[in-house]
C-alpha positions in Angstrom: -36.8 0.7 2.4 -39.8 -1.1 0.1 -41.4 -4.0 1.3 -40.3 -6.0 -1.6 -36.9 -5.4 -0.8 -37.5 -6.0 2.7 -38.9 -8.9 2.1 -36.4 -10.4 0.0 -33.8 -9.6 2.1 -35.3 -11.2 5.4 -36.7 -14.5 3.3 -32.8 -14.9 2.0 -31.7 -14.3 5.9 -34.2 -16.9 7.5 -33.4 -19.1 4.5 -29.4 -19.6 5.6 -28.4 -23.7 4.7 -25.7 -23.1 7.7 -24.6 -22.0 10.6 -28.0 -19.7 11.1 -27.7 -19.8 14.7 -23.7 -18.5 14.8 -24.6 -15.3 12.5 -24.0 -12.3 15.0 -26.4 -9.8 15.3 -27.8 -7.5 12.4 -25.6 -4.4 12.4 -27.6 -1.3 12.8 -26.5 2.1 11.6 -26.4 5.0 14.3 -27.7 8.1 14.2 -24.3 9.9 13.5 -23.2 7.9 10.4 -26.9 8.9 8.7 -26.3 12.8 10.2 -22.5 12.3 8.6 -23.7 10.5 5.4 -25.9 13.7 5.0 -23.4 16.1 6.0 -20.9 14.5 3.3 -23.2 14.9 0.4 -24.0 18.8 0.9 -20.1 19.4 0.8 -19.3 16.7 -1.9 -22.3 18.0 -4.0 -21.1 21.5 -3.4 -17.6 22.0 -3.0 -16.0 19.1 -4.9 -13.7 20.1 -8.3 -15.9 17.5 -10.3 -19.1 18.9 -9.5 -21.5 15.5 -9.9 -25.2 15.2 -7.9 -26.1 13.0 -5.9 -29.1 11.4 -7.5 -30.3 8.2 -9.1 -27.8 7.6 -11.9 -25.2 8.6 -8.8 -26.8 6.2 -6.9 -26.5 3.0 -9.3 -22.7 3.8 -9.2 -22.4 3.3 -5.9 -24.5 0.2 -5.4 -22.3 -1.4 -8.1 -19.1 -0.2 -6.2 -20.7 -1.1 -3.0 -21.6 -4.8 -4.4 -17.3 -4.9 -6.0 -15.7 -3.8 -2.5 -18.2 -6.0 -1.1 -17.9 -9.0 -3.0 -15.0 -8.2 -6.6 -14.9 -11.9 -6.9 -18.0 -13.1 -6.9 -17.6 -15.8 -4.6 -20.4 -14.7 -1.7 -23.7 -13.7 -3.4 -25.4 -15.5 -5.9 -27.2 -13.9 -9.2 -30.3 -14.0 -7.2 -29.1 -12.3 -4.5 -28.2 -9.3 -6.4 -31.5 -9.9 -8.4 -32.7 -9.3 -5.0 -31.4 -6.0 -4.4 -32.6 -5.0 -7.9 -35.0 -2.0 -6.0 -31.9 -0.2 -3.8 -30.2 0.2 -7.2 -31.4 3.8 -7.5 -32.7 4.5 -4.2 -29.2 5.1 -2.3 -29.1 8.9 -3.1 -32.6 9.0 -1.5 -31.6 6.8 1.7 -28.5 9.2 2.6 -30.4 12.5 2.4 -33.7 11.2 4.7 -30.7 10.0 7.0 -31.9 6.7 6.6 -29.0 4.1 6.1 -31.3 0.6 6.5 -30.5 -0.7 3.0 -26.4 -0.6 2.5 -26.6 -2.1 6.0 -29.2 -4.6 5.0 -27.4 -5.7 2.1 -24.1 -5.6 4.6 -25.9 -8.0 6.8 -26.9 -10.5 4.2 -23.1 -10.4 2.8 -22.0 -11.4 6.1 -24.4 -14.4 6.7 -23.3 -15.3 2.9 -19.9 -15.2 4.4 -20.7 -17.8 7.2 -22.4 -20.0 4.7 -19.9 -20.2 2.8 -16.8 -20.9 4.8 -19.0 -23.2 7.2 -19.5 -25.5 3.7 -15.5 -25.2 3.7 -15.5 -26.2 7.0 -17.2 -29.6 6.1 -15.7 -30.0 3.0 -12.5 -30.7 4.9 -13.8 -34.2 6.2 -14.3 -35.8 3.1 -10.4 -34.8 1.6 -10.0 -34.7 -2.3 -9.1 -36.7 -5.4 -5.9 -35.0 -6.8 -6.0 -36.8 -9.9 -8.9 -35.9 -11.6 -8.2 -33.0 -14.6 -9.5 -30.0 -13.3 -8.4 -26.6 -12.8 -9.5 -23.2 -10.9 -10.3 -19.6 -11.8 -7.6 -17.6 -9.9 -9.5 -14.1 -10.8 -13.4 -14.0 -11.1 -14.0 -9.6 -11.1 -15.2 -10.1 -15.2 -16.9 -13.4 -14.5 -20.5 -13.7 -13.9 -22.1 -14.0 -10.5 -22.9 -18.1 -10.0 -26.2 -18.7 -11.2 -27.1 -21.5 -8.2 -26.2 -23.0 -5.5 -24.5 -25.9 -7.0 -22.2 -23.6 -9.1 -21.7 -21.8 -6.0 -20.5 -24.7 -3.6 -18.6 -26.3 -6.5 -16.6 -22.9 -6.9 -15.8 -22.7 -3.1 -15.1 -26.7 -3.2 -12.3 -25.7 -5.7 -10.9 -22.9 -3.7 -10.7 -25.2 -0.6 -9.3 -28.1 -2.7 -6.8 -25.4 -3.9 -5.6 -24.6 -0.4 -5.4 -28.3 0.4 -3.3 -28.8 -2.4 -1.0 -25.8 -1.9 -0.4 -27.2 1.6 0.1 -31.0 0.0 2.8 -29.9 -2.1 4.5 -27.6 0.3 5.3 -31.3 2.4 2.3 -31.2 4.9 0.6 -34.3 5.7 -3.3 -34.3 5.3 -3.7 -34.4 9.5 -2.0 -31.6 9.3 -3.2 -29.8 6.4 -7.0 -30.3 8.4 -5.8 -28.4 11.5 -4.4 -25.5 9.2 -7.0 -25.5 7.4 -9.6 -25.5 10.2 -8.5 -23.0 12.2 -7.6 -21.0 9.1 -11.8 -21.3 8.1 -13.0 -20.4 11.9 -10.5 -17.4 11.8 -12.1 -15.9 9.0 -15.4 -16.7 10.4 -14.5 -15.1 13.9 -13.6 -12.1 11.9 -17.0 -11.5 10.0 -18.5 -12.0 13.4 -16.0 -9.0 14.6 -17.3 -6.0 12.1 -18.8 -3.5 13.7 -21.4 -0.8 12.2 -18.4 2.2 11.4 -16.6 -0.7 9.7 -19.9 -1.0 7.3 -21.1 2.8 7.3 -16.9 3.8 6.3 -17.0 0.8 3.5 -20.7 2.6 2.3 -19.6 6.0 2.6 -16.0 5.2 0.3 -18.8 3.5 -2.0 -20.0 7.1 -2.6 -17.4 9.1 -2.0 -15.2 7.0 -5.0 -17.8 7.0 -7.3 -17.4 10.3 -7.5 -14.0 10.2 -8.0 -11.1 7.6 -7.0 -8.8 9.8 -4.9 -11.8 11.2 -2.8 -12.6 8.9 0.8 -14.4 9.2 3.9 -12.3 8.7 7.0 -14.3 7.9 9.9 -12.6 9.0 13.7 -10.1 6.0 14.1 -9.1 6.0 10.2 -8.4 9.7 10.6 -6.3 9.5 13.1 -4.4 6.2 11.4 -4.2 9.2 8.2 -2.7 12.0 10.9 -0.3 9.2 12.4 1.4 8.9 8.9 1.2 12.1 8.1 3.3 12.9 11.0 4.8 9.9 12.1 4.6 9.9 15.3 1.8 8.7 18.0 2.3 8.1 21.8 2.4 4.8 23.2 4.7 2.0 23.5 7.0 1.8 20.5 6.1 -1.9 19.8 4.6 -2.7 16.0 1.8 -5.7 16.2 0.8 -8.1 14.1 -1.8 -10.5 14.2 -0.8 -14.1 14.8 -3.8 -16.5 15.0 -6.1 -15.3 17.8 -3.7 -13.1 19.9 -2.1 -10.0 19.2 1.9 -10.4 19.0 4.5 -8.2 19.0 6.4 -8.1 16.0 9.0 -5.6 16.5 10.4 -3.0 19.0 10.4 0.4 18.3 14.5 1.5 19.4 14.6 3.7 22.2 10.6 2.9 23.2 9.1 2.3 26.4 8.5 -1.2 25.4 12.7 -1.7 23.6 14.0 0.3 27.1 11.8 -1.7 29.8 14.1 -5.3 28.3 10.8 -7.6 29.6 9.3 -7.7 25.8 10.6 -10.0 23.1 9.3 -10.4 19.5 7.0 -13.1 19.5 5.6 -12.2 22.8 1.5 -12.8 22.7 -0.2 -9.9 24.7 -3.6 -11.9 26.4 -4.6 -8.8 28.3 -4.5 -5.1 28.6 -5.5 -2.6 31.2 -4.0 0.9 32.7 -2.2 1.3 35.8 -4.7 1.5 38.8 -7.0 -0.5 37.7 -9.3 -3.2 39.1 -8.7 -5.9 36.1 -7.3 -6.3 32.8 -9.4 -6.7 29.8 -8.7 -9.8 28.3 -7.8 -9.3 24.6 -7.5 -13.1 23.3 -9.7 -12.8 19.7 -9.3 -9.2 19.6 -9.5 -7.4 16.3 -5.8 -5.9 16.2 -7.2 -2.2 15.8 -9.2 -2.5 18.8 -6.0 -3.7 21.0 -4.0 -0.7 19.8 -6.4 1.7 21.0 -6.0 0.1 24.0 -2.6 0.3 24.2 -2.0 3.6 22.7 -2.9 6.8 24.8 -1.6 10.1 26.2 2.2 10.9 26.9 3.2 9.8 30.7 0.4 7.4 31.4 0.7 4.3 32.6 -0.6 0.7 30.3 -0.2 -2.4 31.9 0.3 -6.1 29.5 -0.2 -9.4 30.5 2.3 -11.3 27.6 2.2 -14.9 26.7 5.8 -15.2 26.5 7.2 -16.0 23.0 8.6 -19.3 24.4 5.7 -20.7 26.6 3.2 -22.9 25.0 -0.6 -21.8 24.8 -1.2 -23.0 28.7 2.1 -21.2 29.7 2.6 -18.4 32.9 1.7 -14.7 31.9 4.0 -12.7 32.6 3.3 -8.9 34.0 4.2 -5.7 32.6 4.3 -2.0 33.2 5.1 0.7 30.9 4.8 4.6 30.5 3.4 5.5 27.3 5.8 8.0 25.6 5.7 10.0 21.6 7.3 7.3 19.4 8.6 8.3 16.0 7.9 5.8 13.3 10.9 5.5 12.1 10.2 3.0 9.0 8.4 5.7 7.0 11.2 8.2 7.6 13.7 9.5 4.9 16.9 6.9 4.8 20.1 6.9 3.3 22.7 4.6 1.8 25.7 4.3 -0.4 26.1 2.5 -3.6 29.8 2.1 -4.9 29.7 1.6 -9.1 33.1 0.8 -10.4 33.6 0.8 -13.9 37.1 0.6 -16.1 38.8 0.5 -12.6 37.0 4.0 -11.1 35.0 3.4 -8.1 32.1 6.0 -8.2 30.0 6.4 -5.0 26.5 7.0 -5.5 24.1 8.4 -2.3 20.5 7.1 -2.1 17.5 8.7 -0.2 14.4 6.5 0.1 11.7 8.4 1.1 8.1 6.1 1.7 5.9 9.5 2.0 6.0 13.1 2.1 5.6 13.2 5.6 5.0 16.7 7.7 3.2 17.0 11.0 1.1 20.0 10.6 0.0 21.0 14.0 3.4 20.7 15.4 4.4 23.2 12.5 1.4 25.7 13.1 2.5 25.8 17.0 5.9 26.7 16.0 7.9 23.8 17.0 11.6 24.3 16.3 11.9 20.3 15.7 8.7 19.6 13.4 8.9 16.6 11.8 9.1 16.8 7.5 10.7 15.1 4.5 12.3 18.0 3.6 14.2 18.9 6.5 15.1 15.0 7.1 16.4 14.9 3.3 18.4 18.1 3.5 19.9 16.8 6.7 20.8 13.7 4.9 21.9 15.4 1.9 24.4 17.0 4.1 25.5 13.9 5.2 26.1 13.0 2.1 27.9 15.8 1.1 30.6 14.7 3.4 30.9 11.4 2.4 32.3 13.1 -1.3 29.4 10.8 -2.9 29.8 11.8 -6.8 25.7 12.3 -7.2 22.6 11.5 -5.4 19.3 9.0 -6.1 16.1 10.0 -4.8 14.4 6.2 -4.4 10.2 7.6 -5.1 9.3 3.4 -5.6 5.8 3.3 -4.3 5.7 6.5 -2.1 2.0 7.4 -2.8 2.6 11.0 -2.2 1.6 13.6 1.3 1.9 16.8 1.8 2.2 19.2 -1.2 4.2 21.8 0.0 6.7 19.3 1.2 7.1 18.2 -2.6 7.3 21.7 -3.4 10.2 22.4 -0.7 11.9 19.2 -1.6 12.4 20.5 -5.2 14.0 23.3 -3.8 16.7 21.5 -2.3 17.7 20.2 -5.9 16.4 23.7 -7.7 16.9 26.5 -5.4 14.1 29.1 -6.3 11.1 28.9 -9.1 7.7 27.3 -9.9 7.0 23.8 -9.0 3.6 23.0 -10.1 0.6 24.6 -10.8 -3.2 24.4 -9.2 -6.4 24.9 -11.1 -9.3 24.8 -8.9 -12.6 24.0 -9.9 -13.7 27.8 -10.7 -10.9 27.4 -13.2 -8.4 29.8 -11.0 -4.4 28.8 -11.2 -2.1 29.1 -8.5 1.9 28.6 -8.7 3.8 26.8 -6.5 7.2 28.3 -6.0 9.7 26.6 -4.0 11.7 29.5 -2.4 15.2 28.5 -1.6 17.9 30.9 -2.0 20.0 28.4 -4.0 20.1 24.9 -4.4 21.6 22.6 -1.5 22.6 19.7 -3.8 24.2 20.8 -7.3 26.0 17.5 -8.2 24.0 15.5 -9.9 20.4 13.2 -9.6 18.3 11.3 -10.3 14.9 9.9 -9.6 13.9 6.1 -9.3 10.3 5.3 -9.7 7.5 2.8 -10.2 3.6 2.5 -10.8 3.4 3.2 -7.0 4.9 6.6 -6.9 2.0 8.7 -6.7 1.2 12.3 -6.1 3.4 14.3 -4.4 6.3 11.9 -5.9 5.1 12.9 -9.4 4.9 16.7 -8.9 8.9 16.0 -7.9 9.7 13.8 -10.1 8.0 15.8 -13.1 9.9 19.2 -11.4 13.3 17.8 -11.9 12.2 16.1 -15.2 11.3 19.6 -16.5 13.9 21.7 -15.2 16.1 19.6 -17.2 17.8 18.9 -13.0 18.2 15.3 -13.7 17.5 11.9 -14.8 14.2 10.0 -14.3 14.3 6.2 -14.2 12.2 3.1 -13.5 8.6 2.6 -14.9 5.5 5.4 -15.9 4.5 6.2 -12.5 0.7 6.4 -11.2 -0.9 9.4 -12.6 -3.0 11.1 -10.2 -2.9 14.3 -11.1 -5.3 15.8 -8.2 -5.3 17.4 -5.0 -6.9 17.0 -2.0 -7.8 18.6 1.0 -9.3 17.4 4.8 -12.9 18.5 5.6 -13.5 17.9 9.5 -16.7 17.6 9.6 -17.1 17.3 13.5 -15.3 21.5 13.7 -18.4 22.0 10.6 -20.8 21.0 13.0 -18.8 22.3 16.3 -18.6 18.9 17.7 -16.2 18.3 20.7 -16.2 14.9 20.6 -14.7 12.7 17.2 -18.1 11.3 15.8 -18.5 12.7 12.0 -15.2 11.6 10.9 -13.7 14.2 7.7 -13.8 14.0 4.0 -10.4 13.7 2.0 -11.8 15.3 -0.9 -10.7 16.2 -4.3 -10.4 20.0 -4.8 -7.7 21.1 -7.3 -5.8 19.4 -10.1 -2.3 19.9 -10.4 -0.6 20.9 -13.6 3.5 20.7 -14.3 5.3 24.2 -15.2 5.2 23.2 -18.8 1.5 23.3 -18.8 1.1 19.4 -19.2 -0.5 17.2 -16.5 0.5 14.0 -14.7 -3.2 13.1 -14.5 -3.6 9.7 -16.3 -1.0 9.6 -17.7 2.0 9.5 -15.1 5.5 10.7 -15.2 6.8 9.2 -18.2 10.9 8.0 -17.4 13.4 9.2 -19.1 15.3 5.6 -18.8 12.4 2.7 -18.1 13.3 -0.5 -16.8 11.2 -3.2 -16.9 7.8 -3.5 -15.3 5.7 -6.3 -13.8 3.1 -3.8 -13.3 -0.3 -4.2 -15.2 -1.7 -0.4 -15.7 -5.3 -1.9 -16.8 -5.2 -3.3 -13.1 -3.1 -0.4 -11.2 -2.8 3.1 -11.6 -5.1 5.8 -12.4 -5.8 4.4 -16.1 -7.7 1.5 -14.1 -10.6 3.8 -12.8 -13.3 4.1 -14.9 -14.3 7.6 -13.3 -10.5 9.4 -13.3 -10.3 13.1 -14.6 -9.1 13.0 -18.2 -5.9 14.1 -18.6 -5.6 18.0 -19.8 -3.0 21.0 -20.5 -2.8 24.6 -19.5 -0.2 27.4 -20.8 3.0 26.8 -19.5 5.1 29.1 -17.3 8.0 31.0 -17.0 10.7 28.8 -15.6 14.6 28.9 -15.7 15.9 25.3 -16.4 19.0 24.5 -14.8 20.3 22.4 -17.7 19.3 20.1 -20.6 19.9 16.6 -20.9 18.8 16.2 -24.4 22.2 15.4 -25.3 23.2 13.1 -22.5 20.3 11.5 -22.4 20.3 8.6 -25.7 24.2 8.1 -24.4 23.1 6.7 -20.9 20.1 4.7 -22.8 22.8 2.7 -25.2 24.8 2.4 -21.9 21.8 1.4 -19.9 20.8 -1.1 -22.9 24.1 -2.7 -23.3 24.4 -3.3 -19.6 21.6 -5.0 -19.0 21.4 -7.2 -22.1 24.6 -8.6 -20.6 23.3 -9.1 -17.0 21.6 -12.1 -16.0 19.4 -10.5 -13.0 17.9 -8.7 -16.1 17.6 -12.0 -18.0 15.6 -13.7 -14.9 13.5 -10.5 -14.3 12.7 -11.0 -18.0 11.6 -14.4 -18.1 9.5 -13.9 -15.0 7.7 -11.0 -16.7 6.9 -13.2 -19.0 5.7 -16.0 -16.9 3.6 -13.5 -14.8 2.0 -11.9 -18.2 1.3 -15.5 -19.2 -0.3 -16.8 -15.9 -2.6 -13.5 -16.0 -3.9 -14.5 -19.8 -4.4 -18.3 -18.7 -6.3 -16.9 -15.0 -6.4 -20.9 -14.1 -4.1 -23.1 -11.8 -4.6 -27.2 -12.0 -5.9 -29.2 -9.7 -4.0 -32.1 -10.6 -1.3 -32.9 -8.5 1.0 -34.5 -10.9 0.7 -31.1 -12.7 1.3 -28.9 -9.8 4.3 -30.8 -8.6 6.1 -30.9 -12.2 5.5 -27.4 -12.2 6.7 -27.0 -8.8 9.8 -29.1 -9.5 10.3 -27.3 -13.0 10.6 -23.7 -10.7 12.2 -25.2 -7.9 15.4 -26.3 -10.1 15.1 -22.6 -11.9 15.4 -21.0 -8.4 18.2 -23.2 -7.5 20.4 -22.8 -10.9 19.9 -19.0 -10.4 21.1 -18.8 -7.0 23.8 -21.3 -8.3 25.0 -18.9 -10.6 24.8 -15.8 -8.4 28.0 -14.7 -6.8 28.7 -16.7 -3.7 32.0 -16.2 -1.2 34.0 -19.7 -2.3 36.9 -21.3 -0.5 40.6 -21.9 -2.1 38.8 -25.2 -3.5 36.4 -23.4 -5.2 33.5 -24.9 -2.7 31.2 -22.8 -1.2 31.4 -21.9 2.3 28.6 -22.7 5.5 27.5 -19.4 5.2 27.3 -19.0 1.4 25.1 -22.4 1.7 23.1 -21.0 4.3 22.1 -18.0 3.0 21.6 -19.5 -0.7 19.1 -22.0 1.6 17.1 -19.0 2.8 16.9 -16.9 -0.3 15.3 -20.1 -1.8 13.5 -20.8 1.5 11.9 -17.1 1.3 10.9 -17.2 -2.2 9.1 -20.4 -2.3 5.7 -21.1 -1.4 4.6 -22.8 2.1 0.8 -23.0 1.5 0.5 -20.6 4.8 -0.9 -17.2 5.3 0.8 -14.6 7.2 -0.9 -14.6 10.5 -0.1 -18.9 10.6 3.2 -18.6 10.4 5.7 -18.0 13.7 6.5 -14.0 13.8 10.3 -14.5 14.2 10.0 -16.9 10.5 7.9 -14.6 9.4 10.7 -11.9 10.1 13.3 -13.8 8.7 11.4 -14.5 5.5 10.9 -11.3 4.9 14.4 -9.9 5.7 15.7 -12.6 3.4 13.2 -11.0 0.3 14.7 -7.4 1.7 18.4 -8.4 1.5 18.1 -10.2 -2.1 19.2 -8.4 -4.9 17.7 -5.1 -5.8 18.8 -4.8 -9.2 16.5 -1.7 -10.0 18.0 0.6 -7.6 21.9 -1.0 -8.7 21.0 -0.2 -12.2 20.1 3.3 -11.8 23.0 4.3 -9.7 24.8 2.4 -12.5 23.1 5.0 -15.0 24.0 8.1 -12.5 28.0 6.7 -12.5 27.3 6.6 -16.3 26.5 10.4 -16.0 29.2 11.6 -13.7 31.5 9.8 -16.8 29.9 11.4 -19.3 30.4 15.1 -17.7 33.8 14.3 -16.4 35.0 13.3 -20.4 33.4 15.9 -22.4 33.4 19.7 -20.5 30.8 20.7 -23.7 28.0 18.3 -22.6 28.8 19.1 -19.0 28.8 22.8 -19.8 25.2 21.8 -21.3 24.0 19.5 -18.4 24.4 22.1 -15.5 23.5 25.0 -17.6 24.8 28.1 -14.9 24.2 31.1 -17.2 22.9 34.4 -16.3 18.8 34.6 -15.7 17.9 36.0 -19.1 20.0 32.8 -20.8 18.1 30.5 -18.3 14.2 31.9 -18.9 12.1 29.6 -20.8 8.7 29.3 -21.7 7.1 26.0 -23.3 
């Protein structure tokens, strides 16, 4: 690093205005990350499909990504601290191939005293209280704003954001003693976290810096995030089947895994606070109190048939309460939330009850090593959504709805197989690597297991994998797609382990996730950019200049190459403006649609206006203003009455929740009790989906259509011989 540079950066450290002495020690890089960061480069520079060096222009991307994951809202660093940094700008490419990583961690380091300052000022600011009267109002988004040009600007920025809280708090019914205890111990449990990070925390948020200014979908997954990426890829781990969350400064159990160590032993609760954590034979405990949540999961986690011993604060005993003792064998735990689900929807319509199946799949899920040792009982999303489509087969449901909403893809050849299930044999998708070579997809089923009909839901969140699916079944003419234009990542990638590149026993190098191929649908088009455009859209709250691949400045453009030959197995040309006048005339006449409307429009609004008041008389009308709309909408919604026509105790009850749930408490997560936290959320989860009703709506639509004119249905499910079926577009 120059001496200027150096120079700045010690002078701005030895100049801190607070809290100098509580600033933990200067995080060093190791001698692995710089030998990684190294390592990274000659693949990325090599191997990657958008060939890009690593030089200066390189390296002024990734200082200005660095600086935006760093810092997006310009609320830490001032203008001159980034003046500051002014000679690092193009000497990044430099630092990571002399294995030399003293300047992204140098920078780190001041961020983190910035950090202290800053929320030590908040601290103070919580003495003096605030005038709620005066007229003034605060920036809710500041990534286009400029960085504050002093001090002054700065503390009167963070005095609004603190004000803000208060205020949120105030009109949530807290009293200001209160509000200061919240609000403290909120404040120090941001500031025991900066004093938590730890150097592969800074070298993976560096290293993502690069690897994303290459190109969005590539990352750098150091040990413990690849095996967090392996865990979801096969959903499974071994340990003790309880999920954690953090909940002020312990580590509390937030749900038990059925069947687990921890569900079977009946001596954990939800709620319960784990204070220490050791393994069986052991001298002492380690005492986990203040623990980042990662770290006490590696504690607890490790190989089948050992032994972990807890100490719990039980979920009734006050802070200064007995701990309580407990021994469990660690066992292979299947995590369950991401699997494939199902559910029936009943439509009736003209006095005939349809029944519709749904599928939800989160992820394309498949545990590779289990497959390559030739398990019988691998896990995969195709094998649990054929089992369930057999399921389904004998309930008689009339068609089935693949739910896609924000599964961000997984394993290719699992969306491959899955179109199989719905297409029997044929091309899926298409792969140009970065030589230019194709490759087809096929998905080899002898014939389709499902033939009634389907469709696909999905959203801005379905991603990958769910778009070479969705965009299968879209093209074969195999069924409906409905919801809104979905992500548009239209690229491939593949895990580098760069420990087996370097024949490493030990996980120290972490892998690359790294952009190799592009995908391309059998019709030659691409999802890239642009998504998987529905068939039927419903309305979206989704802002694509914010989310999806349109938001990156560096995505792949989007691209065509020649189609293939493919045998549709039907056309829905035809059917398809029938169900939109249906769809249309449904929902004009529905009121969920009517709210969902109105609160598009609010949202759109609030995003043009990026300010809330200050002003308390203008928060609480507006408060008052949504809490009556909540409360006529809930008054209108369908409610079990009595012969009086009153509602009943539990009608009440749960109208008091739903309202309870959706309004705001001032609170973050981790400050709220676990079990309210729990209740909350399964009060959101139980209200009205009205997306997923409205496409198996559309699908009963469908199995109407067919059932009343044998032409169109003859047209739908085209059957014909091959030569009738082959198309080329």
């Amino acid at each position: 690093m120059n001496r200027n540079l150096w120079a700045f950066l010690l002078a701005a450290s030895a100049s801190t205005a607070y809290a100098a002495d509580s600033a933990p020690p200067a995080l060093l890089p190791l001698a692995q990350q710089a030998q990684a960061a190294k390592l990274s480069a000659e693949i990325l520079t090599r191997s990657h499909y958008k060939k890009v060096a690593l030089d200066d222009a390189m390296s002024s991307r990734i200082f200005d990504r660095y600086l935006k994951d760093l810092d997006g809202e310009k609320i830490f660093f001032m203008q001159s601290d980034i003046d500051g940094f002014s000679g690092v700008r193009s000497k990044l490419d430099d630092a990571i191939y002399r294995d030399d990583l003293q300047m992204p961690f140098a920078i780190f380091n001041l961020y983190q005293r910035r950090i202290i300052e800053r929320l030590t000022y908040s601290q103070e600011l919580l003495k003096k209280g605030f005038d709620f009267s005066d007229k003034e109002t605060y920036q809710i988004e500041r990534e286009k704003s400029p960085w504050p040009a002093s001090t002054a600007e700065l503390r009167d920025l963070w005095r609004k954001r603190v004000k803000s809280d208060w205020l949120r708090l105030k009109l949530a019914g807290s009293e200001d003693k209160a509000i200061r205890t919240t609000l403290a111990k909120r404040y120090e449990h941001a500031l025991a976290g900066a004093r938590k990070v730890k150097s592969e925390d800074v070298f993976q948020l560096f290293m993502n810096a690069y690897t994303m200014s290459i190109e969005p979908h590539t990352n750098y997954l150091g040990p413990k995030a690849s095996e967090e990426f392996d865990i979801s890829m096969r959903l499974s781990l071994f340990g003790i089947g309880a999920v954690l969350s953090e909940n002020e400064e312990y580590t509390t159990i937030r749900e038990l895994v059925p069947g687990g160590p921890a569900a079977l032993s009946n001596r954990l609760k939800v709620g319960d606070r784990i204070a220490r954590v050791g393994e069986a034979g052991s001298a002492a405990l380690t005492d986990v109190v203040g623990w980042r949540i990662n770290d006490v999961v590696d504690l607890i986690r490790g190989s089948k048939g050992s032994q972990v011993v807890l100490e719990i604060l039980p979920a009734a005993a006050g802070l200064d309460g007995k701990l309580e003792r407990v021994s469990l064998v660690r066992d292979k735990i299947n995590v369950a939330q991401q699997a494939a689900k199902k559910s029936i929807i009943q439509t009736k319509n003209g006095g005939v009850t349809r029944q519709v199946g749904v599928i939800s799949l989160p992820v394309f899920y498949l545990d590779f090593d289990a497959r390559n040792r030739g398990d019988a009982d691998f896990k995969s999303a195709t094998r649990d959504v054929a089992r369930l489509l057999e399921e389904l087969k004998k309930d008689n449901v009339d068609s089935v709805l693949i739910d896609l909403r924000n599964n961000g893809g997984g394993a290719l050849t699992e969306a491959v197989d899955l179109t199989g299930l719905f297409i029997g044999k044929g091309p899926v998708v298409q792969q140009r690597n970065s030589q230019g070579a194709v490759r087809i997809e096929n998905a080899e089923n002898a014939a389709p297991l499902w033939d009634k009909p389907v469709g696909v839901l999905i959203n801005r969140g379905s991603a990958s994998a769910s778009e070479i699916f969705a965009a299968a079944i879209q093209d074969y003419g195999r069924g409906v797609i409905i919801g809104e234009t979905s992500f548009g990542k239209g690229t491939v990638q593949t895990l580098v382990n760069l420990d087996q590149m370097v024949k490493s026993e030990k996980p120290r190098f972490g892998e690359l996730k790294m952009t190799v191929a592009q995908f391309f649908r059998v019709n030659g088009g691409t999802t890239q950019l642009r998504g998987v455009v529905p068939d039927i859209r419903l309305p979206t709250t989704t802002d694509g200049e914010d989310f999806g691949e349109s938001s990156y400045a560096n995505a792949l453009p989007w691209t065509q190459i020649p189609a293939v030959t493919y045998r549709p197995a039907g056309d829905l040309t035809e059917l398809l403006p029938m169900l939109r006048l249906r769809h249309d005339a449904r929902i004009a006449k529905d009121k969920e649609f009517a709210y969902l409307m109105e609160d598009i429009a609010e949202i759109q609004a609030k995003r043009k206006a990026n300010v809330i008041s200050l002003n308390e008389a203008v928060r609480r009308k507006e408060r008052e203003a949504q809490e009556i709309k909540n409360k006529s909408r809930i008054a209108t919604r369908e409610a079990p009455s009595d012969k009086i026509g009153k509602k009943t105790e539990q009608a009440e009850k749960a109208g008091a929740a739903s309202a309870s749930a959706f309004q705001d408490d001032g609170l973050q997560s981790n400050e709220r009790n676990v079990i309210a936290n729990l209740a909350a959320e399964k009060a959101r989860k139980d209200a009205k989906d009205i997306y997923l009703n409205e496409a198996a709506e559309i699908l009963a639509d469908e199995m109407e259509l067919l059932k009343s004119n044998t032409r169109l249905a003859a047209q739908v499910q085209a059957r014909g011989t091959p030569a009738q079926r082959d198309k080329s577009q």
